[in-house]
C-alpha positions in Angstrom: -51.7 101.6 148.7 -55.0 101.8 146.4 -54.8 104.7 144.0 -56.8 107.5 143.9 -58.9 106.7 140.8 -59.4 104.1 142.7 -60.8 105.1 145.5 -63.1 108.0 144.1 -64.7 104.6 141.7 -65.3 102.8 144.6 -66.9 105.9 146.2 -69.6 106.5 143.5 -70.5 103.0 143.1 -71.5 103.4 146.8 -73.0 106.1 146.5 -75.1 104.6 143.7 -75.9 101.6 145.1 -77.4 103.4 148.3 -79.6 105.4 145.8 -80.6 102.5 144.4 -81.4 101.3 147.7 -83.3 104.1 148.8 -85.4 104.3 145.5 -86.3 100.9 146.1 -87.6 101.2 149.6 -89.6 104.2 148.7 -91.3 102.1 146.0 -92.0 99.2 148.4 -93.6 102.1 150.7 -95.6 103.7 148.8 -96.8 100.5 147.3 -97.7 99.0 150.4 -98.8 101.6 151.6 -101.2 102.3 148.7 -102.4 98.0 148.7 -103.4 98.8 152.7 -106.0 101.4 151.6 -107.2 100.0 148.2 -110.0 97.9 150.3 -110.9 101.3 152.3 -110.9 103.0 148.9 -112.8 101.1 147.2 -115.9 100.6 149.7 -116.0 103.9 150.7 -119.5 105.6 150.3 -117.3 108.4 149.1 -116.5 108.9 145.1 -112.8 108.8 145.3 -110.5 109.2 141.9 -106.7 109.2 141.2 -105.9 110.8 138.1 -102.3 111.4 136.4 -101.4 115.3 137.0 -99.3 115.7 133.6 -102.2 114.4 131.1 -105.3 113.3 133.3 -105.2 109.9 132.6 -107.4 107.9 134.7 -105.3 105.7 137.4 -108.2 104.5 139.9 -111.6 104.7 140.6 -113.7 103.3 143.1 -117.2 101.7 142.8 -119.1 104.5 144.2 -117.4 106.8 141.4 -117.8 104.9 138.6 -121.6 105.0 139.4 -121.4 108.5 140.0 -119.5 109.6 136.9 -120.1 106.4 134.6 -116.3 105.6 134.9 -115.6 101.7 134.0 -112.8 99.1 135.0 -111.7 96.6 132.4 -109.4 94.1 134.3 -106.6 96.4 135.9 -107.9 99.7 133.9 -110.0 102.1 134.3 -111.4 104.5 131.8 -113.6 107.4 131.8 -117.0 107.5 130.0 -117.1 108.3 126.4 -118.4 112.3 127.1 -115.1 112.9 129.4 -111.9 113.2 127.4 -108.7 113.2 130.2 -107.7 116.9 128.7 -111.0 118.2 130.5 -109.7 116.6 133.8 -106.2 118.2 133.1 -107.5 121.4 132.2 -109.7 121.8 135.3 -106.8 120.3 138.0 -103.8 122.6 136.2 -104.8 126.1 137.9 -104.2 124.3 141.1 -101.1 122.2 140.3 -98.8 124.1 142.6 -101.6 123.9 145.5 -100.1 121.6 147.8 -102.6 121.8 150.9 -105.3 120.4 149.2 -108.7 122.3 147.6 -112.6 122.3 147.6 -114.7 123.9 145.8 -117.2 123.7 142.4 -116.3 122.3 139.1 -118.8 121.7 136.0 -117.5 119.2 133.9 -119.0 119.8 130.2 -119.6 116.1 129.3 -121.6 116.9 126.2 -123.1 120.0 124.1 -126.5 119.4 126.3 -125.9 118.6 129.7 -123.0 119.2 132.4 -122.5 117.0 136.2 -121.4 119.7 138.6 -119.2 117.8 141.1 -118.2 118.8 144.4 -114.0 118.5 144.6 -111.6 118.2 147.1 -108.5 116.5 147.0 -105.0 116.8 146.5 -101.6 115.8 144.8 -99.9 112.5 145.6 -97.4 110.1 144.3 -98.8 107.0 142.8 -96.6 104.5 140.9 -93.5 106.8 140.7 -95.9 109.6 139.0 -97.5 112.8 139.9 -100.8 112.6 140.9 -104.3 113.7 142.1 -106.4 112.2 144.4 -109.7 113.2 144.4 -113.2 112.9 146.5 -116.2 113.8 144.5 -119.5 114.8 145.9 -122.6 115.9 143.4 -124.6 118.8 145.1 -128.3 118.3 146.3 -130.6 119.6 143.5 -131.9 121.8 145.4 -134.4 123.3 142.8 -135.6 120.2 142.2 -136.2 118.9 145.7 -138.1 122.4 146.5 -140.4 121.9 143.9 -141.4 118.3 144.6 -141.8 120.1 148.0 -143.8 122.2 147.0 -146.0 120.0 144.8 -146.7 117.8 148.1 -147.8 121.0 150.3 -150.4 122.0 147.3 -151.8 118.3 146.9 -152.1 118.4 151.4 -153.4 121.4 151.3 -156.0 121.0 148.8 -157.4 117.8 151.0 -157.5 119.7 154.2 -159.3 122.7 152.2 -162.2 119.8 151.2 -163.0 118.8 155.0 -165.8 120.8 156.7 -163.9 120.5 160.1 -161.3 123.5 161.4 -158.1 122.2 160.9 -154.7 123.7 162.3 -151.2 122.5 163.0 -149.0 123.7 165.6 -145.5 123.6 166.6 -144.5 122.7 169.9 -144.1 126.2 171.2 -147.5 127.0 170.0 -147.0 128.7 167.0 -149.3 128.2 164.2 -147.9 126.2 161.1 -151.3 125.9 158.7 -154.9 126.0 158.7 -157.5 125.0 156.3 -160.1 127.3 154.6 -163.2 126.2 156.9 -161.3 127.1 159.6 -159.9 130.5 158.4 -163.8 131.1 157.3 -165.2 130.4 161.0 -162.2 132.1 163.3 -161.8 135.4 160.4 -160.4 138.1 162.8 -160.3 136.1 166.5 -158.2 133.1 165.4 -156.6 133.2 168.9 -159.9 132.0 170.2 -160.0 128.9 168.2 -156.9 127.7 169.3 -157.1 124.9 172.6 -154.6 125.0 175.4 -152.9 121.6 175.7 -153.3 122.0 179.5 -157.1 122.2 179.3 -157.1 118.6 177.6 -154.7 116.9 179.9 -153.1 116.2 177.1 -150.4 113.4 176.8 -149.1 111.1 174.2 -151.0 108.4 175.6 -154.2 110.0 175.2 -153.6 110.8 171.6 -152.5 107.5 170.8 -155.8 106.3 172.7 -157.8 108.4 171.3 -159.0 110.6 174.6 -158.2 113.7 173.8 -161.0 115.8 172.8 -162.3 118.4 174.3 -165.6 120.8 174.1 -166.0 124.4 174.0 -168.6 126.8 173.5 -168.1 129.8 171.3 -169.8 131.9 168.4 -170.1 131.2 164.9 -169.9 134.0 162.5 -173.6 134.3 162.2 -173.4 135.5 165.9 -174.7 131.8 167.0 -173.4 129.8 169.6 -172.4 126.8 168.4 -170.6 124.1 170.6 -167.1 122.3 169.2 -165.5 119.3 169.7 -161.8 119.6 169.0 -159.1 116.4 169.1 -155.8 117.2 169.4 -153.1 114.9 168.0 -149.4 114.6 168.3 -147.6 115.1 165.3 -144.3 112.5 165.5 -141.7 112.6 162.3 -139.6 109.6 161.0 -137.1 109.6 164.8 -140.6 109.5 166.8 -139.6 112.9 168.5 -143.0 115.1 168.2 -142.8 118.1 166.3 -146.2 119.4 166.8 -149.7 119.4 167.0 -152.8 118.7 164.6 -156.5 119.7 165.8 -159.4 118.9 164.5 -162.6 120.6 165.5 -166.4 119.3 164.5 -169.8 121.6 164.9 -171.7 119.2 167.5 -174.3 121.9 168.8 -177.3 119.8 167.3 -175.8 116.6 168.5 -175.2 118.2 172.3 -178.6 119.4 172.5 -180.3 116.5 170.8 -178.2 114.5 173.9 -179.1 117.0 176.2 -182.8 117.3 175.6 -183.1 113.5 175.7 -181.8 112.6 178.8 -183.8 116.0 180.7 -186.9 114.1 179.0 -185.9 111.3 180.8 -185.3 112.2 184.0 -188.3 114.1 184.7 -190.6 110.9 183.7 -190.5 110.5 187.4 -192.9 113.3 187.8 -196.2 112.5 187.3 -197.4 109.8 184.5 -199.5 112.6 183.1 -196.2 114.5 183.0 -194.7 111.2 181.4 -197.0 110.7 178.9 -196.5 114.7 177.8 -192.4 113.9 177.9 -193.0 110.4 175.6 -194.9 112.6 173.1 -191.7 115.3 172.5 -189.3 112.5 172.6 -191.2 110.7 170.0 -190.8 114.3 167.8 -187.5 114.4 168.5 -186.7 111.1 167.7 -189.1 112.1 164.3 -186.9 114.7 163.6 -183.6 113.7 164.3 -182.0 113.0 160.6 -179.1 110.7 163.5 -180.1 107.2 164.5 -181.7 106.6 167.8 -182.2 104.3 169.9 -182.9 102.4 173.1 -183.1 99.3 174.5 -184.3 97.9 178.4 -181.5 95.7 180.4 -182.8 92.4 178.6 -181.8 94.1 175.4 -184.9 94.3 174.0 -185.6 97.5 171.8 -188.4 99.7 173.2 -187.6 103.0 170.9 -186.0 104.0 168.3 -186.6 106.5 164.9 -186.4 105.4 161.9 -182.9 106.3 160.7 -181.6 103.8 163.7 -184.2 101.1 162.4 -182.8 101.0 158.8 -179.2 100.9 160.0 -180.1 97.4 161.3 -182.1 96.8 158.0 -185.8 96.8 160.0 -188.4 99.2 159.8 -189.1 101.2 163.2 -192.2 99.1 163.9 -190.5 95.7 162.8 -187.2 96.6 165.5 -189.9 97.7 168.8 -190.1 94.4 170.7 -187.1 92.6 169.3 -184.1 91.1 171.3 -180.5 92.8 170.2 -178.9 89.6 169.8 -181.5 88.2 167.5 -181.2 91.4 165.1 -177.3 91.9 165.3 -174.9 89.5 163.5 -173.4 87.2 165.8 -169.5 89.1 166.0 -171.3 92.7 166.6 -173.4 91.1 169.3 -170.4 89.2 171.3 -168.5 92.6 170.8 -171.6 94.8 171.9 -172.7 92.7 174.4 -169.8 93.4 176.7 -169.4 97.3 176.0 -173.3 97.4 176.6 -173.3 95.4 180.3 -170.7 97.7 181.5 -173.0 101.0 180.4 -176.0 99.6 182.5 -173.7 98.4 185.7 -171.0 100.8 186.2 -173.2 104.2 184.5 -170.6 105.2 182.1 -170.8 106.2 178.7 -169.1 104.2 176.0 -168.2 105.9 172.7 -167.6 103.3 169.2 -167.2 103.4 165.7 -169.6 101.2 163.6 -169.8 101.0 159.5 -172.8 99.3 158.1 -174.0 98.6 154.3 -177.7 99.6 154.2 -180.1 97.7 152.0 -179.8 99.9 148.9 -175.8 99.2 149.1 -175.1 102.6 150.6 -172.0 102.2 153.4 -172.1 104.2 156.3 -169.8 104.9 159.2 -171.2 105.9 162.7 -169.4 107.3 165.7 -172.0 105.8 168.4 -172.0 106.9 172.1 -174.1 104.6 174.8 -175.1 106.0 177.8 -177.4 104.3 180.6 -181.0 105.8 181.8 -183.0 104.5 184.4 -186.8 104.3 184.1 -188.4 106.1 186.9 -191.9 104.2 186.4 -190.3 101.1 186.9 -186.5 101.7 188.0 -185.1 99.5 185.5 -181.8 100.6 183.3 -181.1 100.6 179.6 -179.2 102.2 177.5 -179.5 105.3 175.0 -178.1 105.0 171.8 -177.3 107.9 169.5 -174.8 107.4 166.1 -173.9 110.1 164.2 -172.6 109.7 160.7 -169.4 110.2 159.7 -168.9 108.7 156.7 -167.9 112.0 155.1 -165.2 112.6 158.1 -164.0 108.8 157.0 -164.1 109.8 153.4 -161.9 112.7 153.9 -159.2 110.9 156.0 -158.9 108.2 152.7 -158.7 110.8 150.4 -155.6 112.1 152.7 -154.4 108.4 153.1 -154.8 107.9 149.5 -152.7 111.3 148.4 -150.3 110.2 151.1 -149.5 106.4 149.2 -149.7 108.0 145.9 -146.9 110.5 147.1 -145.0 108.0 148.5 -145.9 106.4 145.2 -144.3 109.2 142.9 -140.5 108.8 145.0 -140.0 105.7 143.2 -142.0 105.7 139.8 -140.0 107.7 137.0 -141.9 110.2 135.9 -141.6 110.4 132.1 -141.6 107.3 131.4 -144.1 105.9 134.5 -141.5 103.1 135.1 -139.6 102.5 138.4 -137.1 105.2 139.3 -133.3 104.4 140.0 -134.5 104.8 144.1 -136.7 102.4 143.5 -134.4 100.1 141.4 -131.4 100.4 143.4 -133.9 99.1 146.6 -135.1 96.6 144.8 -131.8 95.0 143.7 -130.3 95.4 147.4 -133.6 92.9 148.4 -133.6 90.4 145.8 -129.7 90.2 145.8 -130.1 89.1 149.9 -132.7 86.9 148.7 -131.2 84.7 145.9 -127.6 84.9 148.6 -129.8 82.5 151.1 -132.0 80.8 148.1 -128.8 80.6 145.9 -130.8 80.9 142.8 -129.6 82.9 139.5 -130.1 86.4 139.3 -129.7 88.3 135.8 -129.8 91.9 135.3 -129.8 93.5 131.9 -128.7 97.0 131.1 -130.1 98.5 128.3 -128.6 102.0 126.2 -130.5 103.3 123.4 -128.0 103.7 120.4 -126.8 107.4 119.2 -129.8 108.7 121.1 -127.9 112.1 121.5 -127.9 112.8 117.6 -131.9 112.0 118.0 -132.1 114.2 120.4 -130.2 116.5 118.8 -131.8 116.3 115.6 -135.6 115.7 116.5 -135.4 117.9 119.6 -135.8 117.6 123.4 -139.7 117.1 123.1 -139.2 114.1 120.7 -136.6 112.2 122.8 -139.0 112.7 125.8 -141.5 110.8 123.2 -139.2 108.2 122.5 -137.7 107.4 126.1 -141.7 106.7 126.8 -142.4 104.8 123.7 -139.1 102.8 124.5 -140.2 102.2 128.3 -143.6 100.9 126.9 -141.7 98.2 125.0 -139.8 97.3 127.3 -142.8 97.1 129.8 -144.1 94.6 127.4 -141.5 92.0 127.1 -141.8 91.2 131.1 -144.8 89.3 131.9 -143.9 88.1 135.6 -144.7 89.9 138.9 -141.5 89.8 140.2 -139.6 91.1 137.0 -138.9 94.9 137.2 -137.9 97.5 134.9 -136.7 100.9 135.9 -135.1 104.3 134.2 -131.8 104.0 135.0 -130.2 106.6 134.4 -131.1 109.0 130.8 -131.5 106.9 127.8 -130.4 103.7 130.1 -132.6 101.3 131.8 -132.2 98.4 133.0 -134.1 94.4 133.5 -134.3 92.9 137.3 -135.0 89.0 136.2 -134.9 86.6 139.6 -134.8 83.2 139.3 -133.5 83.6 136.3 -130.1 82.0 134.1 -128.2 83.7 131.4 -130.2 81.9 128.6 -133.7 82.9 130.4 -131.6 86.9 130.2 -130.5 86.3 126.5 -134.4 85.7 125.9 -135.4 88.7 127.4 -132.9 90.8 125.5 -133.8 88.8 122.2 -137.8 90.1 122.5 -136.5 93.6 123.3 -134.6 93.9 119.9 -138.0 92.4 118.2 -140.3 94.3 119.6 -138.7 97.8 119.6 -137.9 97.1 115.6 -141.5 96.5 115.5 -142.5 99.5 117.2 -140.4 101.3 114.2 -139.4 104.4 116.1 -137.2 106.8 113.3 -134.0 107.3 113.4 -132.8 108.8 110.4 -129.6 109.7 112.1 -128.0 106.5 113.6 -125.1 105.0 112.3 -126.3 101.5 112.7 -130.4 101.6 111.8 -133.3 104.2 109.9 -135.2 102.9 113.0 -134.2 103.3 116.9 -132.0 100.5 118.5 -130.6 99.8 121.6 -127.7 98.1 123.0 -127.7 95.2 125.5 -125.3 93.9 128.4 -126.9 90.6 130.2 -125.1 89.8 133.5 -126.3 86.6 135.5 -124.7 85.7 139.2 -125.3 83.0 141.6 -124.6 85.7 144.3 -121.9 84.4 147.1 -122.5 85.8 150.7 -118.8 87.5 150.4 -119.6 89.3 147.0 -121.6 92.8 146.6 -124.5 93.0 144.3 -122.2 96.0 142.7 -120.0 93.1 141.4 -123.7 92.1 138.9 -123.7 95.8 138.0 -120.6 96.3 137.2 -120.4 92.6 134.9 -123.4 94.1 132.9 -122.4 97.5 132.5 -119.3 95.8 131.0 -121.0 93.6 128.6 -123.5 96.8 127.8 -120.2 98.3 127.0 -118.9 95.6 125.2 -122.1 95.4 122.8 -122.0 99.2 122.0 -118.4 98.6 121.0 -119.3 95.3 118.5 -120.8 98.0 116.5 -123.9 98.7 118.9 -127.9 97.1 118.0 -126.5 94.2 119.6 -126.1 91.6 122.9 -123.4 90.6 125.4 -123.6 88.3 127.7 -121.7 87.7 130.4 -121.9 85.0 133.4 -120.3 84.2 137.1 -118.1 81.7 135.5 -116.7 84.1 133.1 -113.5 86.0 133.9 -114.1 89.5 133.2 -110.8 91.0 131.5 -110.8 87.9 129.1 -113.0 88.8 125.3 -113.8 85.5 124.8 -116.1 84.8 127.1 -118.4 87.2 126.1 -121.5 85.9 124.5 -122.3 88.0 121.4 -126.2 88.4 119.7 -126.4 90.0 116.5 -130.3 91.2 116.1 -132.3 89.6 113.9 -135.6 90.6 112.7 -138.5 87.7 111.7 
C-alpha cells in the first residue's frame, strides 16, 4: 500500500502537468487564431494597431496604418515614427484600461510642438503573445474646414462665370425649387421672378430631348423697360457622378429682333404673290432689311444658286454681296460643308421643314465666328419654285462663355491633384499615378523605382526661420527637384510635409541612384541656409531609392514600403545621404543596402 506522501506527490505532478497542458493549448489557440486573421488585418482599408497595455510598445501594424500614422516594419518589428514616443500611447489608453466593452471616441496625439493628428479610436483589450493588449482601429476625421472652403472657392469661381454671360441663367431642383441665378437674370425678373421660371410640362421635356438638344421653348414677356421682348429658354438636365438627375439648368436668350427679323421676312414673301407692282414694293423693304440686319442673310433657289443675300452673309463665305449673287453653293463652299449641307438643305426644300445648325468660320481678317443657322424653305409665287432662307446669328460670345466655364471646370479639376504650395502633384494625384504605372510595368515587367525624399532637421528650420520661411523653402526645394526630371513620364509630387517623392518607370536602381545623385548637387547648389542643422550650414535632404520588377501577386505598397525603409535607413547613417534598396534585397538584412555619401563638384 503506497504511502500517503506518496500519493499527495503524485497528485500535484498531475495537477501540474494538466496546467501545463492547458497553458499550452491556449497558446496554440490564440496563436492560430491570431495567424488566420493576420492576412485580413493586414489588407484591410482600415488602420488597425496592437499595442502592449503596460508600456505601449508597438506589437503590429498594418499597411494602411503605417501610412496613416508613419509607423514602419523592420523585418518582424514595428516601430512608431520618431514624433510618437510609446508613453503617449500608454498615457492616452490607461483611463480606459479597465474598459472591457470596447471604446470610441477622439484622441489628439501631440506628435510635435507644432502640429497634432487627431485620430478617430475604437478598439479594445486583447491577449496577444501571453501579454496584455490593445487592439485598435484608427480613422482620421474629414477636415471638414478645409473641404468647405475649397467648396466654397469652387461656388465663387462658378458663380463669377455665370455672372459674365448676358443670358438668364437659373438652376433648379427637381421639385422646382430654385438653387441659383446669375445677375442678368436677377437684373431682368427683379420683383416677378416666378414669371421667368418655365414649366417642364410646357416643353415636353424628357431626357432625350435634352440630350438632343430639343428642348427650348419661346415665350413672350416684358422687359424692365416695359418692352416686350420674346425669349428663348433651353432647359437642361442636370445628372451627378451616379447619372441620377438632380436638377435643372435654363438658359434663356433675348431673340425679339431675331423673331421679327424671321417674321417680317417670310410675310414679305408670301405676299409677292399679289401683284408684281406689289412685289417690286416687297423686294425694296427686304432689300432694307437685309441692309440693316447686323445677322447674315441669305437665300438661295432649288439649284442652289444664291439670288440674295446682305452683306454680313457674303463675307462669312469670304465674297462680297455682289461677287456671291449668281454663284452656285457648291462652288463657293469647301467641299466637306457642301456634302454636309447638301443633304440638310434637300430635305428643307422637299419635306418644308426648318433645319437649325451650328457653323464656325474664320473670316478674312482672322476673326473666328460661330453661327447658330436656321434654314427654312419659301416658295416664289412669280414662278412657284422653292429655296431656302438662311438667317445665322452669332454666337460666338455664347461659345466664348461656355469655354471660359469648360476652362474653370479643367482647372478645378486641375487644382485636386496639384499641391498647392509648392505647384507639384499632390499625394491624390501621386497615389493615382503609382496605382497606373505599377499595373503597367506588372504586364510590361519593366523596373519601376520610386525615391522618397525628407528634408533634414527641417522642424528646427521651421522653428527657427518661421512658418513663412519653411513655406519658402518647401517651394524652392520642389523647384529643384522639378529640375532634375527631364522625361514626360517622370513625376514628382508633395508627399506628405517636408517629404516628397520620385515616380521613375522604366527605370533600374542605378538610373534611381542618378536621380538621387543630381538632387544632392543641385539643392547644395541652390544654397538654401540652414544655420541650424546638425549635418550642413545649407539645407539637405535625405534619400531612400526603391526599384521592383513588380510580380502580379505583390502590391505596389510592398515599393513604398522598401523606400520608406531605405529613406529611413539614410536619415539614420547620419542623414544628407542615399539608400538604396532593390527586389533582390532582403529587407531585414543591413547589408544590402546601398549607401551614397554626397559629394559636391
Amino acid at each position: 500500500m503506497a504511502s500517503p506522501i506518496l500519493v499527495f506527490t503524485l497528485m500535484v505532478l498531475l495537477i501540474l502537468l494538466g496546467s501545463a497542458v492547458l497553458v499550452l493549448v491556449l497558446h496554440n489557440i490564440e496563436a492560430s487564431s491570431f495567424k488566420k486573421m493576420y492576412a485580413t488585418l493586414t489588407n484591410m482599408p482600415v488602420a488597425v494597431v496592437i499595442v502592449r497595455s503596460k508600456d505601449g510598445a508597438l506589437l503590429y501594424a498594418n499597411k494602411t496604418c503605417r501610412e496613416l500614422i508613419g509607423a514602419r516594419k523592420v523585418g518582424s518589428s514595428y516601430f512608431y515614427p520618431d514624433d510618437i514616443e510609446p508613453q503617449m500611447i500608454c498615457d492616452v489608453l490607461r483611463p480606459y484600461s479597465h474598459d472591457k466593452r470596447g471604446r470610441g471616441r477622439s484622441e489628439v496625439l501631440q506628435l510635435s510642438d507644432r502640429m497634432a493628428l487627431k485620430l478617430q479610436v475604437s478598439g479594445q483589450q486583447v491577449r496577444y503573445k501571453w501579454q496584455s493588449a490593445w487592439m485598435l482601429f484608427l480613422f482620421k476625421p474629414q477636415d471638414q474646414q478645409s473641404t468647405q472652403t475649397q467648396l466654397e472657392q469652387e461656388q465663387r469661381v462658378f458663380q463669377s462665370v455665370l455672372n459674365s454671360l448676358s443670358e438668364l441663367v437659373y438652376f433648379q431642383d427637381n421639385a422646382g425649387n430654385i438653387l441659383g441665378t446669375n445677375k442678368a437674370f436677377d437684373r431682368f425678373w427683379r420683383g416677378r421672378v416666378n414669371e421667368g421660371l418655365i414649366d417642364s410640362d410646357e416643353m415636353s421635356y424628357s431626357a432625350e430631348a435634352s440630350l438632343s438638344g430639343n428642348n427650348s421653348t419661346h415665350t413672350w414677356t416684358t422687359s424692365p423697360d416695359g418692352s416686350s421682348r420674346l425669349l428663348e429658354t433651353n432647359k437642361t438636365l442636370l445628372i451627378d457622378d451616379h447619372g441620377e438627375t438632380i436638377g435643372t439648368l435654363s438658359i434663356s436668350h433675348d431673340v425679339t429682333d431675331w423673331h421679327e427679323m424671321q417674321e417680317s421676312l417670310k410675310q414679305e414673301i408670301e405676299k409677292r404673290e399679289v401683284t408684281e407692282q406689289a412685289l417690286a414694293q416687297r423686294n425694296n423693304l427686304l432689300d432694307t432689311i437685309l441692309s440693316a440686319s447686323q445677322d447674315p442673310i441669305g437665300l438661295f433657289n432649288e439649284h442652289w444658286v444664291y439670288v440674295g443675300c446682305n452683306e454680313p452673309f457674303a463675307q462669312s463665305l469670304g465674297y462680297t454681296q455682289e461677287e456671291l449673287l449668281g454663284k452656285v453653293a457648291s462652288d463657293v463652299l469647301e467641299p466637306d460643308k457642301w456634302e454636309i449641307f447638301e443633304g440638310i438643305d434637300r430635305e428643307v426644300m422637299e419635306k418644308g421643314v426648318t433645319s437649325k445648325t451650328e457653323d464656325y468660320v474664320i473670316l478674312e481678317d482672322g476673326t473666328p465666328i460661330w453661327y447658330e443657322v436656321a434654314k427654312s424653305p419659301y416658295c416664289d409665287p412669280t414662278d412657284g419654285s422653292v429655296g431656302v432662307l438662311i438667317m445665322a446669328r452669332d454666337v460666338t460670345e455664347r461659345k466664348m462663355a461656355e469655354q471660359q466655364l469648360a476652362d474653370a471646370i479643367m482647372e478645378l479639376q486641375e487644382l485636386s491633384f496639384v499641391d498647392s504650395l509648392t505647384k507639384v502633384a499632390n499625394r491624390r494625384s501621386f497615389d493615382e499615378l503609382l496605382r497606373r504605372m505599377w499595373h503597367n510595368h506588372v504586364r510590361e515587367q519593366k523596373s519601376l523605382t520610386l525615391i522618397l525624399c525628407d528634408i533634414d532637421y527641417f522642424k528646427a528650420f521651421n522653428d527657427n526661420y518661421g512658418h513663412q520661411q519653411g513655406d519658402f523653402a518647401l517651394r524652392e526645394v520642389a523647384k529643384v527637384l522639378r529640375s532634375v526630371i527631364h522625361r514626360e513620364t517622370d513625376e514628382v509630387a508633395r508627399y506628405g510635409g517636408e517629404e516628397f517623392a520620385f515616380l521613375l518607370p522604366n527605370t533600374d536602381l542605378k538610373g534611381g541612384e542618378v536621380v538621387a545623385a543630381n538632387i544632392h548637387r543641385q539643392l547644395a547648389a541652390r544654397g538654401i541656409t540652414h544655420q541650424y542643422s546638425d549635418v550642413d550650414t545649407k539645407l539637405t535632404v535625405s534619400l531612400g531609392v526603391a526599384t521592383l520588377i513588380p510580380l502580379p501577386s505583390q502590391d505596389y505598397g510592398e515599393l513604398v514600403e522598401m523606400a520608406d525603409i531605405a529613406m529611413y535607413k539614410a536619415k539614420a547613417a547620419g542623414r544628407n545621404c542615399t539608400m538604396s534598396l532593390s527586389d533582390n534585397d532582403e529587407l531585414n538584412n543591413d547589408s544590402n543596402y546601398t549607401h551614397h555619401n554626397v559629394t559636391y563638384m
